[in-house]
C-alpha positions as YAML, in Angstrom:
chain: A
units: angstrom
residues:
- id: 1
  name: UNK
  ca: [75.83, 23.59, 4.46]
- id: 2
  name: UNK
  ca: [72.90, 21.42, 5.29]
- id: 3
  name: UNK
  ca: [70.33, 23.12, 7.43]
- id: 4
  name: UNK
  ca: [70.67, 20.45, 10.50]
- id: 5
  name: UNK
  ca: [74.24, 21.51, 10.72]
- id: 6
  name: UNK
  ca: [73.11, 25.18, 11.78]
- id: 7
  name: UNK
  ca: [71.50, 23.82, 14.57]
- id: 8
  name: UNK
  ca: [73.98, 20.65, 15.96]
- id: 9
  name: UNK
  ca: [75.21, 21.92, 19.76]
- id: 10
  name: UNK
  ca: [79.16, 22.51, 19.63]
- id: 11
  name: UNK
  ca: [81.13, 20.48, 22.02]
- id: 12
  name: UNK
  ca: [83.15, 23.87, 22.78]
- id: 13
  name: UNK
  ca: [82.74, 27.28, 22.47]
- id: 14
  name: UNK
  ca: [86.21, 28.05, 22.17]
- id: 15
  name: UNK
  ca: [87.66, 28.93, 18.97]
- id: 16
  name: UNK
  ca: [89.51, 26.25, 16.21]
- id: 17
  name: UNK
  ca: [92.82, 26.83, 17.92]
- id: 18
  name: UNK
  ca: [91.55, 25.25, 21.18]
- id: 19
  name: UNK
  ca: [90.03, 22.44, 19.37]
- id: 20
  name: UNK
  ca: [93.33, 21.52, 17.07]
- id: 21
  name: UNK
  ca: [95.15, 21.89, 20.39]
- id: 22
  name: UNK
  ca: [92.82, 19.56, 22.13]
- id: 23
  name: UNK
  ca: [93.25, 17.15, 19.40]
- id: 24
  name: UNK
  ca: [97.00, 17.52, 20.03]
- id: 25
  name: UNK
  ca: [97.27, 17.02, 23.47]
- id: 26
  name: UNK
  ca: [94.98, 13.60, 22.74]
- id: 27
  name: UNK
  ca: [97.42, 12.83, 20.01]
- id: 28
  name: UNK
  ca: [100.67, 13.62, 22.21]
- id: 29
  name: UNK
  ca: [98.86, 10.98, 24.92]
- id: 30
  name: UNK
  ca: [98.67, 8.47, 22.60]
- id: 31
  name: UNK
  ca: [101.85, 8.61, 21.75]
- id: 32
  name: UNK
  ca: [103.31, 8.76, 25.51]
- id: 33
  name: UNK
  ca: [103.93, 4.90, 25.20]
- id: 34
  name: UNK
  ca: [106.38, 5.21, 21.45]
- id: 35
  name: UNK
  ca: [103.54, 4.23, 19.73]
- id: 36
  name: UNK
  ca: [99.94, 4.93, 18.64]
- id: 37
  name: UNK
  ca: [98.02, 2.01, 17.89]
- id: 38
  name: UNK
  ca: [95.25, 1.53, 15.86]
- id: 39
  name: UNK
  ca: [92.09, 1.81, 18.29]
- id: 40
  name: UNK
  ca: [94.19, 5.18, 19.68]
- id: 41
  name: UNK
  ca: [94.04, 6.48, 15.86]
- id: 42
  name: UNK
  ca: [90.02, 5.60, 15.46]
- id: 43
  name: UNK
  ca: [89.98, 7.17, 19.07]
- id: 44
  name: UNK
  ca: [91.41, 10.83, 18.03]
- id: 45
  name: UNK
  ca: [89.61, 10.83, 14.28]
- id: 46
  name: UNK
  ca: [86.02, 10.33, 16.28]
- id: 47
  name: UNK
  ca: [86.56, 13.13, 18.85]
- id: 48
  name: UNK
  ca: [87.92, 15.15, 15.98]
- id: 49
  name: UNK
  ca: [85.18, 14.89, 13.95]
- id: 50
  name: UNK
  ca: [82.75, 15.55, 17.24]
- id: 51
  name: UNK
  ca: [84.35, 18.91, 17.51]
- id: 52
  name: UNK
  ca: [84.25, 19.15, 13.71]
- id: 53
  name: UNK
  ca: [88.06, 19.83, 12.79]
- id: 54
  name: UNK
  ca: [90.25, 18.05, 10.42]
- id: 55
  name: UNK
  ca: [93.21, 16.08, 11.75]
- id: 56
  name: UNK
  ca: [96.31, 15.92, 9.73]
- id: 57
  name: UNK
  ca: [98.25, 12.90, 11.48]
- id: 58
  name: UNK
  ca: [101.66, 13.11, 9.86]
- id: 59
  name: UNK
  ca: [101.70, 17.10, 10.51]
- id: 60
  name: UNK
  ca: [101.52, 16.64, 14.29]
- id: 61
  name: UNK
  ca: [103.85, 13.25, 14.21]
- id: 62
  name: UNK
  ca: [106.36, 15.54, 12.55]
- id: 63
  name: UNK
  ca: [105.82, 18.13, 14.77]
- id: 64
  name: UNK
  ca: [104.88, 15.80, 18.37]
- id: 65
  name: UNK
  ca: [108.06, 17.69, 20.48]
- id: 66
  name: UNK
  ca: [106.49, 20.94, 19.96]
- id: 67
  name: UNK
  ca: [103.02, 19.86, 21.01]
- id: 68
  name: UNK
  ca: [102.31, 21.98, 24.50]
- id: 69
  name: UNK
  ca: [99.94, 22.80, 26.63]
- id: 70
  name: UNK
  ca: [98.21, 25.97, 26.94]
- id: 71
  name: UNK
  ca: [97.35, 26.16, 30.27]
- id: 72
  name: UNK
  ca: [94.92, 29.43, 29.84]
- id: 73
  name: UNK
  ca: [91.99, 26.92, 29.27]
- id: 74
  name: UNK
  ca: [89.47, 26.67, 30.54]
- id: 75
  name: UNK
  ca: [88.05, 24.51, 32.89]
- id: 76
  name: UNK
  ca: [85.70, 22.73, 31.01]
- id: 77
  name: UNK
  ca: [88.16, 22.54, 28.83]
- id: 78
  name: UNK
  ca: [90.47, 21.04, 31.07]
- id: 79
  name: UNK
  ca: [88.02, 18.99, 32.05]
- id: 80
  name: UNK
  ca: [87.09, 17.42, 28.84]
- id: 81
  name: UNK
  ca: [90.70, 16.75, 27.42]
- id: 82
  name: UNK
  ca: [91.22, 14.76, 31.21]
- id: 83
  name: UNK
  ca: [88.07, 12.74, 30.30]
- id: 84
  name: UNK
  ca: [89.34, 12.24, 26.71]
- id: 85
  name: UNK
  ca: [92.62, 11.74, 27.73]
- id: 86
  name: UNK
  ca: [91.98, 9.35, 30.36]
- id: 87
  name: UNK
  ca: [89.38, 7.22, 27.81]
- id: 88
  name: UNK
  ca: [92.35, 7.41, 25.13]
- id: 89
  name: UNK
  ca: [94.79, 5.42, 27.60]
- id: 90
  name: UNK
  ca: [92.12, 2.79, 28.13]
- id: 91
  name: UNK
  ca: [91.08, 2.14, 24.69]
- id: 92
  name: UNK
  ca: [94.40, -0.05, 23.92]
- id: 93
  name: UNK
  ca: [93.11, -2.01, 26.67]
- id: 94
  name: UNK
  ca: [96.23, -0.96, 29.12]
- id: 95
  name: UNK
  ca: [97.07, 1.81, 30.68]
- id: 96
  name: UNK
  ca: [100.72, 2.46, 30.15]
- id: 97
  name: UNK
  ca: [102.79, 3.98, 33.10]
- id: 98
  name: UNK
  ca: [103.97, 6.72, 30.85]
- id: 99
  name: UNK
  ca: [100.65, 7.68, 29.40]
- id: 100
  name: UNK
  ca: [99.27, 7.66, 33.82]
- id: 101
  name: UNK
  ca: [102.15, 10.00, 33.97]
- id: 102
  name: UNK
  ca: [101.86, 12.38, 31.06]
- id: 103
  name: UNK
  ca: [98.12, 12.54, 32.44]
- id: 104
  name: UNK
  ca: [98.68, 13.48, 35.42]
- id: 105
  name: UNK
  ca: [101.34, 16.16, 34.63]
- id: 106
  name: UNK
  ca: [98.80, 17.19, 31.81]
- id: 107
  name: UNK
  ca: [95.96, 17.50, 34.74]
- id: 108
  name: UNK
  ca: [98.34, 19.32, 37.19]
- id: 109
  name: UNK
  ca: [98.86, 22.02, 34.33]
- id: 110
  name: UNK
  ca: [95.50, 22.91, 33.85]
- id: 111
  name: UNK
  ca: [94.72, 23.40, 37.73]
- id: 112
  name: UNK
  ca: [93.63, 19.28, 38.56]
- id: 113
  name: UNK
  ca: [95.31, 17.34, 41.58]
- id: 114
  name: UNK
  ca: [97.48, 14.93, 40.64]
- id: 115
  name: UNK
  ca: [95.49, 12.44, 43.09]
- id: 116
  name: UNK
  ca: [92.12, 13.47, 40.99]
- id: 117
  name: UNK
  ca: [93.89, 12.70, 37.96]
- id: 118
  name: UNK
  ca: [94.76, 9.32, 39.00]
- id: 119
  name: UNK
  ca: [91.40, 8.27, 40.24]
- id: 120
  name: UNK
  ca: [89.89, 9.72, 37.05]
- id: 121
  name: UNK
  ca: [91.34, 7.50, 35.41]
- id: 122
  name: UNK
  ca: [90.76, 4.63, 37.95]
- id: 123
  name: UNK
  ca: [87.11, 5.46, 37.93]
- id: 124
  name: UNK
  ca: [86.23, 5.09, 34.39]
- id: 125
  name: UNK
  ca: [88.37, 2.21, 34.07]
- id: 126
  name: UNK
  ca: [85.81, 0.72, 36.99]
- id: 127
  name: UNK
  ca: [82.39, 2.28, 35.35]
- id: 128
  name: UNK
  ca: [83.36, 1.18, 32.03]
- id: 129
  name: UNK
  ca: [84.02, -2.37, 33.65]
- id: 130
  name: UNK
  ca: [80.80, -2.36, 34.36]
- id: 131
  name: UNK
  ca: [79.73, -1.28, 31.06]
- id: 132
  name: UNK
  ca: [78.45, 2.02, 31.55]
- id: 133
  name: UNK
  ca: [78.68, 4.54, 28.66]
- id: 134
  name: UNK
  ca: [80.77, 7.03, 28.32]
- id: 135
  name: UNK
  ca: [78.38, 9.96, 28.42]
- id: 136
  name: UNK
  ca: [76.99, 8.71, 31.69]
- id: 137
  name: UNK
  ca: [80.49, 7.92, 33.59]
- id: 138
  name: UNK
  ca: [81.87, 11.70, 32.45]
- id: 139
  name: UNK
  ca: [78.50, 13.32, 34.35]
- id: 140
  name: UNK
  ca: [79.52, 11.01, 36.96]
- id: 141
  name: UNK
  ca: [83.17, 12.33, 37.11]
- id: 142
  name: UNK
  ca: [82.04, 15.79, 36.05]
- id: 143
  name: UNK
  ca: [79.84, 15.90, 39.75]
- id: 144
  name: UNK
  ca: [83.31, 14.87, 41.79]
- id: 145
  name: UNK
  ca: [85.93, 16.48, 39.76]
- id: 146
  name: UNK
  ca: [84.14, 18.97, 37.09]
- id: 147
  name: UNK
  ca: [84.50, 22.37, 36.59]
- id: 148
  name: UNK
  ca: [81.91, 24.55, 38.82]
...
């Protein structure tokens, strides 16, 4: 293992289960709408390999119905996959009423308001509008909706 590696902050500090499952639940999103397109796909492998797991596609498209959530997350947790999750139904360029939905049950799950869900989502459509990175519109939504 190259030395830098040792020192490279994790995203979580939750074990590979909770990572896989995040990677899931991102995976489930994108296919809320029948499909996953290709800019979904790219989507998941990046935050995959930011949390350093391996994805194995056709496992969890075989397996999509028993995809669930486990709500004994925590909030950061939570927190993050909203972010994610919300990004992942903009990066197709639409938001697709099934994917707002599966979001906001998703968010309601893990503790989140329904109506916070929503304008998540309606936020970083705005911010990123306006061309603001990613990084910088989540500590944005991370001061009005983020875990204490």
């Amino acid at each position: 293992m190259p030395l830098q590696k040792l020192f490279q902050k994790k995203e979580f500090g939750e074990s590979m289960d909770y990572r896989q499952t995040y990677v899931e639940q991102l995976f489930k999103m994108a296919h809320s709408d029948g499909h996953m397109d290709e800019c979904e796909y790219h989507y998941i492998l990046k935050v995959a390999q930011r949390l350093e797991i391996e994805v194995d596609f056709e496992h969890m498209h075989q397996n999509l119905k028993n995809i669930s959530l486990d709500t004994s997350s925590s909030q950061k947790f939570g927190f993050d996959l909203l972010f994610d999750m919300s990004w992942l139904m903009l990066v197709d360029g639409e938001i697709d009423d099934r994917e707002l939905e599966l979001g906001m049950n998703l968010g309601t799950q893990l503790g989140f308001l329904s109506s916070n869900v929503r304008q998540m989502v309606l936020s970083i459509v705005q911010h990123k509008k306006m061309g603001l990175p990613p990084a910088e519109i989540k500590d944005k939504l991370k001061q009005l909706f983020g875990p204490e």
